[in-house]
FIVEXRO-855158 format. One line per 5 residues: number of its first residue (from 1); their letters; for each residue y, x, z of C-alpha. Coordinates in Angstrom, 3 decimals, padded with zeros to 6 digits. Layout:
% residues N
NUM) a) Y/X/Z  ... .
END
This chain:
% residues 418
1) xxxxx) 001.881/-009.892/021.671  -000.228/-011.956/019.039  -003.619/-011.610/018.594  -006.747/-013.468/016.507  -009.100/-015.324/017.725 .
6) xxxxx) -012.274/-015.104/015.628  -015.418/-017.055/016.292  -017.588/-015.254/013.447  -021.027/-015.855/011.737  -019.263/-018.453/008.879 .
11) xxxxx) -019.700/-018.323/004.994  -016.308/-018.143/003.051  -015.499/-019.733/000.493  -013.090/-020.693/-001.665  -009.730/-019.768/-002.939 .
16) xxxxx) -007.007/-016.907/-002.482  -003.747/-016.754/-004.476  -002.515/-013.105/-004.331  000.781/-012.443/-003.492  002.844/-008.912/-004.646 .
21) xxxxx) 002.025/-005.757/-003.949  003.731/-004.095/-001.072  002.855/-000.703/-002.607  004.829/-002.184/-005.290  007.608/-003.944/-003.889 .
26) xxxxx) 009.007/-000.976/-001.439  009.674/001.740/-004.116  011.401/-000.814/-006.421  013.340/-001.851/-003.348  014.663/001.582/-003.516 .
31) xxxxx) 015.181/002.007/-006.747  017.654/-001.210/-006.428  019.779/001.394/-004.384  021.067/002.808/-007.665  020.778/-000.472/-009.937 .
36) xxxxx) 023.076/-002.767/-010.576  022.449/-006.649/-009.232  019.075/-007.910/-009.386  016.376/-010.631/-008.923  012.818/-009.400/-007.832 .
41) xxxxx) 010.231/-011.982/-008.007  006.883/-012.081/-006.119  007.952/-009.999/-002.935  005.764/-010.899/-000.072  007.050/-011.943/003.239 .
46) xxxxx) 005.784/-008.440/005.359  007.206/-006.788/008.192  007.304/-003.510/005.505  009.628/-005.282/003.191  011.978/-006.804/006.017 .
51) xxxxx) 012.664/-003.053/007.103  013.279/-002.024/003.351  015.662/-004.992/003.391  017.239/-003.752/006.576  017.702/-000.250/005.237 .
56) xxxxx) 018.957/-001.249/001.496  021.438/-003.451/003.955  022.441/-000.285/005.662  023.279/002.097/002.290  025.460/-000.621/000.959 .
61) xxxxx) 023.575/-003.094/-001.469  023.478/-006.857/000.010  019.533/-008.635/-000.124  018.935/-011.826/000.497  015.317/-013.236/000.155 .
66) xxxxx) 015.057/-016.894/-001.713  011.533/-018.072/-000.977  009.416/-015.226/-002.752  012.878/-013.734/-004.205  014.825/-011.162/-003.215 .
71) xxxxx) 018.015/-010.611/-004.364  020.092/-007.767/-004.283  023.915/-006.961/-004.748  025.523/-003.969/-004.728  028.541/-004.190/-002.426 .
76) xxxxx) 031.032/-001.197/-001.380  030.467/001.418/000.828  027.200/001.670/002.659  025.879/004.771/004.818  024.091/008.162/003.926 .
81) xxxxx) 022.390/007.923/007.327  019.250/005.792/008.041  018.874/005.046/011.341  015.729/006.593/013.389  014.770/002.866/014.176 .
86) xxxxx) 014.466/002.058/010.810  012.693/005.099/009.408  010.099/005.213/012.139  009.616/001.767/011.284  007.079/002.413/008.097 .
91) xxxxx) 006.338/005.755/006.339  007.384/004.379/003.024  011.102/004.563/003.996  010.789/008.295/002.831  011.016/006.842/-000.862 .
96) xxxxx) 014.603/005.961/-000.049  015.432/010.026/-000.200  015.654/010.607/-003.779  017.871/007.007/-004.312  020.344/008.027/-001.202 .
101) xxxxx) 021.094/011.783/-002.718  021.604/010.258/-005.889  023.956/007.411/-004.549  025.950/008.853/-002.284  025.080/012.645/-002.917 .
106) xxxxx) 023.964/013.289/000.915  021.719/011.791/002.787  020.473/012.107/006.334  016.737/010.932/007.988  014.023/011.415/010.347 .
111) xxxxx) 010.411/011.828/009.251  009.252/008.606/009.051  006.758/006.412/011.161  004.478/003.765/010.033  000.251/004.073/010.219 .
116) xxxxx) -000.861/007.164/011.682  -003.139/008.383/009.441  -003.590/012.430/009.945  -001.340/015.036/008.015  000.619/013.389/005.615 .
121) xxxxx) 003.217/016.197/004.373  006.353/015.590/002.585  006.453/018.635/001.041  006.434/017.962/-002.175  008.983/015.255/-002.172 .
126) xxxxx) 011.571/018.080/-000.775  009.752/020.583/-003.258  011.090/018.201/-006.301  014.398/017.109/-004.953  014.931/020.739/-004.028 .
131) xxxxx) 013.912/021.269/-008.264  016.753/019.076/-009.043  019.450/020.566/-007.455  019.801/019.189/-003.499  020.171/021.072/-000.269 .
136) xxxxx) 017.677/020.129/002.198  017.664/021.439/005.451  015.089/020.071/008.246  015.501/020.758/011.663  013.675/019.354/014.647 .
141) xxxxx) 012.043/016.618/012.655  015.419/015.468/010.684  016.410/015.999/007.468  019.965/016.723/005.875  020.418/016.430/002.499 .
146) xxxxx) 022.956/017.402/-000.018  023.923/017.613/-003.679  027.182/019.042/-004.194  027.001/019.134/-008.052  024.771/015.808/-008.106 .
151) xxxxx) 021.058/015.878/-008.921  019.780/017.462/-012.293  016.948/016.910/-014.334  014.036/019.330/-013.947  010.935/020.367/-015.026 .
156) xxxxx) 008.391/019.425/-011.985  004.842/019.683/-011.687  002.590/018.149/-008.701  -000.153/020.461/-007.157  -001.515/016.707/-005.832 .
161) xxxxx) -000.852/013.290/-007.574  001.470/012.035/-004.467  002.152/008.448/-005.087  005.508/008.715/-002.947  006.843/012.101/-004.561 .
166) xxxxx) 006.349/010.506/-007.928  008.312/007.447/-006.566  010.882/009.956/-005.439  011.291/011.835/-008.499  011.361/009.171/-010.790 .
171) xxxxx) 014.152/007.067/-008.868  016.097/010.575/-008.210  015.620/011.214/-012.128  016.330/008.183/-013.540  020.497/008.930/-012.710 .
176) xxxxx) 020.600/012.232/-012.670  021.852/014.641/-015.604  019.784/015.436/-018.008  016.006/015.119/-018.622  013.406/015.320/-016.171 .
181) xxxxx) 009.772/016.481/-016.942  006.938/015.369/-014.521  003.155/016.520/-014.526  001.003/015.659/-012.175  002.589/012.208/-011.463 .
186) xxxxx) 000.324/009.520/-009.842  -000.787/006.914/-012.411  -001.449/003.861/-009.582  -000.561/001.007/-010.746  002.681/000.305/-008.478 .
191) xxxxx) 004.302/003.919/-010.570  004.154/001.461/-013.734  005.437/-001.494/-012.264  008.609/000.789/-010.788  008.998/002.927/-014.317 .
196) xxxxx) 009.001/-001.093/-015.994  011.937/-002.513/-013.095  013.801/000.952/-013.710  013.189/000.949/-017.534  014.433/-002.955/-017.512 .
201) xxxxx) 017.849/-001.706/-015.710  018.836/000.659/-018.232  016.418/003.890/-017.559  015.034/005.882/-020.154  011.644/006.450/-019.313 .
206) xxxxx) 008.604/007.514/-021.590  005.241/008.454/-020.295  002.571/010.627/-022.842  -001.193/009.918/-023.346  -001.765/012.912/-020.876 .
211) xxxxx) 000.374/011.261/-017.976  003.089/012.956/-018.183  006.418/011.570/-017.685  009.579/012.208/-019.401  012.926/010.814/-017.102 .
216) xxxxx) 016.194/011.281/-019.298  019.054/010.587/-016.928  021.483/007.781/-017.706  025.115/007.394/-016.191  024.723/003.665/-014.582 .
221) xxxxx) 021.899/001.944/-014.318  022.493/-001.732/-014.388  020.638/-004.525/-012.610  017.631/-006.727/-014.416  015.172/-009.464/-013.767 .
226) xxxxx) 011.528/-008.434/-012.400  008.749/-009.545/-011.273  006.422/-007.318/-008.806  002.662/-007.142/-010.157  -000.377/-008.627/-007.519 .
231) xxxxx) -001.246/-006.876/-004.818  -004.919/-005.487/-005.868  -005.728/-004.322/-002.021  -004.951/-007.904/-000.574  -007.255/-008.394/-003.627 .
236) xxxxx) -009.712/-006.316/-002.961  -009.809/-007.344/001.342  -010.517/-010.800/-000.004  -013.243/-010.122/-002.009  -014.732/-008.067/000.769 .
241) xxxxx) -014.509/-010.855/003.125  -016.591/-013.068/000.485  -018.948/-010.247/000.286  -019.504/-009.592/004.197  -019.966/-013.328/004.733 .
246) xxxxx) -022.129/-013.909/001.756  -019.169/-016.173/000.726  -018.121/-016.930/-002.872  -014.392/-016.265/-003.263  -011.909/-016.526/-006.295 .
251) xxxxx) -008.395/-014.625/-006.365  -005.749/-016.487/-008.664  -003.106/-014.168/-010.305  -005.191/-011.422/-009.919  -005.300/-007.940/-012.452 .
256) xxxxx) -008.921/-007.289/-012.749  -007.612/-004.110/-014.524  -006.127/-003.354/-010.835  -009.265/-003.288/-009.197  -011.973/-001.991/-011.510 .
261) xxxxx) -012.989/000.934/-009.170  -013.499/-002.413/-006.213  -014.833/-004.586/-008.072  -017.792/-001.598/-009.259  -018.885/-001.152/-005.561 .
266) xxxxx) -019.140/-004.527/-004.630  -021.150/-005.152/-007.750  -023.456/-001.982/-007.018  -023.623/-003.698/-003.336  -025.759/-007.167/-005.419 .
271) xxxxx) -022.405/-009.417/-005.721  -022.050/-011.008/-008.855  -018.450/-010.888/-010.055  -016.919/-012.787/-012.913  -013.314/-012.162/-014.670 .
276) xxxxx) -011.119/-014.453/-016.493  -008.058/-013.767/-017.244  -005.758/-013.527/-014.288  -009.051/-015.310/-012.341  -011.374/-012.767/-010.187 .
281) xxxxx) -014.597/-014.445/-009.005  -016.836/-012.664/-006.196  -020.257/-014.480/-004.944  -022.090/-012.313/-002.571  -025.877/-012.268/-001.666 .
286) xxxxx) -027.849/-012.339/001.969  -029.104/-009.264/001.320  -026.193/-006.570/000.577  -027.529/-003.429/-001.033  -026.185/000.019/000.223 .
291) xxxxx) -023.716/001.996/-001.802  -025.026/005.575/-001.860  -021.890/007.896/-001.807  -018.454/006.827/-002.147  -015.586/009.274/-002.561 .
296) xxxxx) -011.530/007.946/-001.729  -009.319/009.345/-005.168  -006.693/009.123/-006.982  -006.254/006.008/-009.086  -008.378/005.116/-011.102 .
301) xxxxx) -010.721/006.098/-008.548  -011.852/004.091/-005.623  -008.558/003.828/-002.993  -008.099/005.071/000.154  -006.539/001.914/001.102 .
306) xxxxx) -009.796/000.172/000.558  -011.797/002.778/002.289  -012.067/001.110/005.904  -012.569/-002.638/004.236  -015.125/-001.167/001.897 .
311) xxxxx) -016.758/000.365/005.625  -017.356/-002.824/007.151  -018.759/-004.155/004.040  -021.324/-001.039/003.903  -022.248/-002.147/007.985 .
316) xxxxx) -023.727/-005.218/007.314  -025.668/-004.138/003.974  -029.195/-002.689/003.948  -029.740/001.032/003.731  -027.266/003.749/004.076 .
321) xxxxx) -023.681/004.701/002.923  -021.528/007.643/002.967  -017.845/007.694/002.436  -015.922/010.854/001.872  -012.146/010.536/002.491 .
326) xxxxx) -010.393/012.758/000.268  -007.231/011.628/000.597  -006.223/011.656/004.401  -007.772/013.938/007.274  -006.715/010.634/009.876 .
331) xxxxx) -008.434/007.471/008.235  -011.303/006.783/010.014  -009.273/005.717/013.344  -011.329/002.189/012.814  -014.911/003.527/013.189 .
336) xxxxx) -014.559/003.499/016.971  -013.218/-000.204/016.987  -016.195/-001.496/014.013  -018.691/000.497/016.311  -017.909/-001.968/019.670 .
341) xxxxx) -019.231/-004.954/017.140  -022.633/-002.998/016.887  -021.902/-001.079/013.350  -023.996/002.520/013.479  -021.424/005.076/012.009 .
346) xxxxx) -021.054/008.424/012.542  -018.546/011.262/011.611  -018.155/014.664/010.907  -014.622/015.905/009.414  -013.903/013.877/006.488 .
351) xxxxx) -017.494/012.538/006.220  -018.487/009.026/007.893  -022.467/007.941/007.451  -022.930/003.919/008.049  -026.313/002.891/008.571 .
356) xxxxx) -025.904/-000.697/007.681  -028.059/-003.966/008.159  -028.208/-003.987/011.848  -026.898/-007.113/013.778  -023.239/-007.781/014.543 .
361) xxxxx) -021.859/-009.391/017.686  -018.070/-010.268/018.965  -016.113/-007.660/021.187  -012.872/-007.294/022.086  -011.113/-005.302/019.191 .
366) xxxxx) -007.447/-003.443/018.088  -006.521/-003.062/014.816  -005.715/000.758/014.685  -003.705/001.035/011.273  -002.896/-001.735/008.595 .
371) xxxxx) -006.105/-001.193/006.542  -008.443/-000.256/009.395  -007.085/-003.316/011.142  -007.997/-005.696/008.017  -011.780/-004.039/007.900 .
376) xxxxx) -012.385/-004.968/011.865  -011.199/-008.361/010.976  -013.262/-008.790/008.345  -016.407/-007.404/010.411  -015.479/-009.975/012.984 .
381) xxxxx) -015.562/-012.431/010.881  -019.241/-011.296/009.666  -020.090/-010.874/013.715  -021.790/-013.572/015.374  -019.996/-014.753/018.380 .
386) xxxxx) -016.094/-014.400/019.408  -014.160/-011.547/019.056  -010.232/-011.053/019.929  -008.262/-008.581/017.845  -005.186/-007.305/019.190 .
391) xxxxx) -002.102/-005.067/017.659  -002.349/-007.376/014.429  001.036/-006.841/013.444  -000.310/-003.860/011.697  -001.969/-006.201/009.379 .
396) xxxxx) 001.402/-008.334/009.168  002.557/-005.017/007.628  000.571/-005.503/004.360  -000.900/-008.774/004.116  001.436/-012.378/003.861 .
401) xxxxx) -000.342/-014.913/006.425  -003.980/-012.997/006.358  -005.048/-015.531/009.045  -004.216/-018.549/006.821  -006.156/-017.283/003.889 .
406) xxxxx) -008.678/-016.992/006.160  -009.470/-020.037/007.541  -008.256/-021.691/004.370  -011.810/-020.076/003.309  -013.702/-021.616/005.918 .
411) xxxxx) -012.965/-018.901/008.775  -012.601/-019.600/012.397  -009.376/-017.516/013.297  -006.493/-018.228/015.128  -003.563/-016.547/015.823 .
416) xxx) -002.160/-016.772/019.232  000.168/-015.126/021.868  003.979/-014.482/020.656 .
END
């Protein structure tokens, strides 16, 4: 299997161009179940997107990828049934539910696979499509799903902000009869950029000051030109690497607006950041300032995905920093593996307390989860001495050619092995 090689200890510097957002890119992939033909610019080459590719293959819609392109074309026929391989592939390939009742009017799965990140219930996905008029039956981790009169629109309200329910509903709604109210919807980013690709192929979406968001079914939805907005957590990892490195590092087609929450806590950390226009610049400092208290939320609050990255970060700044993890009771798989490069963490329940500023030397690592793997890289690359990270294609989940940005900045790392 490949693995990096990272001799550590170097300054960064220099420049990253983002490419799209994965978080992004894999709910409008669904969403081009129902939609007519279509060109979707900016999709990054991830292992994530090749299995949505693979599974819009499967239900019938042909997708072919033209440098950062995809293209897709519905064809006849396709199947209601997504293979277990497939599914257990990523834990996104839930938000293919809602498109596959509303295209072929059953639909069959597994749970899905991907990072294992604690309790991450589907509830409320079944909850909404149950709303809206389908027959879901689970048994022995499967799912079998009907709609014998077709999906109707409902009025829905989250108990949580789910970013994948709201994907769910929204595609579900966006063909189905009648009008669909949704409170409680997520507001990240990627829900925009799939209400603008299903809103440029026909749907009639409208979204109030409040958040909520008003889905009136249309008959056909036909197929439209798009391009997927920047991925702000490759965004945010890169900065983080200038910071733990005390680097200076500039993202190009960035949206600052993206990563305010970021781009706060590295400046609380004593980095001086500069915005223009579609330009983020990030200079860090020798001495790194703690962070006090920082809470995972809901956008626009500070990420979970940037939790772990934000971690190593806190291990090599002075002082001490707690995180609270409100989002999943699994996300701090990662401590063990930053702890072997000499970070001082400890945990209790959803609580992790890093008592930074101590010295860092190379160990032989694993990435544990896509995120947690991208925050041990980036504390290797702060550690002096070598350090070998294995089960990286976790990271080739979310980030296109993290290596190559790397040492593009002035990083020793080297990917090796098959």
């Amino acid at each position: 299997m490949s693995h990096y090689i990272i001799n550590g200890g170097r300054r960064l510097e220099g420049t990253v161009r983002l490419h799209g957002a994965k978080n992004a890119t894999l709910p409008i992939l669904a969403a081009a179940t129902i939609c007519g033909d279509s060109v979707i610019a900016n999709c990054p080459c991830l292992t994530d997107v090749e299995v949505a590719l693979d599974i819009l293959r499967h239900l019938g819609c042909d997708a072919r990828r033209e440098e950062d392109r995809i293209i897709t074309t519905q064809t006849v026929g396709g199947s209601c049934v997504i293979p277990d391989r497939l599914m257990g592939a990523m834990r996104s390939s839930i938000v293919f539910l809602g498109a596959m009742i509303s295209r072929f009017g059953c639909a069959q799965v597994t749970l899905p696979g991907g990072c294992e990140l604690g309790s991450r219930p589907i509830d409320l996905h079944l909850s909404a499509l149950r709303q809206m008029g389908a027959e879901i039956h689970e048994d022995c981790g499967a799912l079998r799903c009907s709609a014998p009169q077709g999906l109707h629109g409902a009025d829905i309200t989250l108990s949580f902000p789910s970013v994948g329910a709201t994907e769910n509903i929204l595609i579900a709604a966006a063909a189905a009869k009648g009008e669909t109210i949704l409170r409680g919807a997520a507001r990240e980013p990627e829900i925009g950029d799939l209400i603008a690709f299903l809103k440029g192929c026909g749907g009639d979406i409208s979204t109030d000051i409040d958040g909520t968001i008003c889905i009136r079914g249309v008959s056909q939805l036909h197929g439209t030109s798009h391009r997927v907005i920047p991925d702000r957590i490759a965004g945010g990892t890169y900065l983080c690497a200038g910071a733990i490195t005390n680097g200076e590092v500039e993202l190009e087609e960035a949206e600052a607006a993206h990563l305010l929450s970021t781009l706060a806590w590295l400046h609380n950390a004593g980095c001086r950041v500069n915005v223009n226009g579609r330009k983020v610049w990030l200079r860090g400092t020798p001495r790194l300032r703690e962070l006090g208290m920082v809470k995972t939320a809901p956008y626009p609050g500070f990420p979970t995905d940037m939790q772990a990255i934000l971690m190593a970060v806190a291990a090599v700044a002075q002082g001490t920093t707690v995180f609270v993890e409100n989002i999943f009771d699994g996300r701090y798989r990662h401590i063990p593996e930053l702890r072997k490069l000499g970070c001082d963490i400890s945990v209790q329940g959803r609580v992790a307390v890093v008592n930074g500023g101590g010295p860092l030397h190379g160990a032989p690592l694993r990435c544990t989860d896509l995120r947690g793997g991208a925050a041990v890289v980036l504390a290797a690359m702060a550690a002096e001495g070598e350090s070998q990270v294995e089960g990286i294609y976790h990271i080739d989940r979310g980030y296109e050619c993290m290596e190559q940005h790397l040492a593009a900045l002035g990083g020793d790392i080297i990917r090796t092995g098959r």
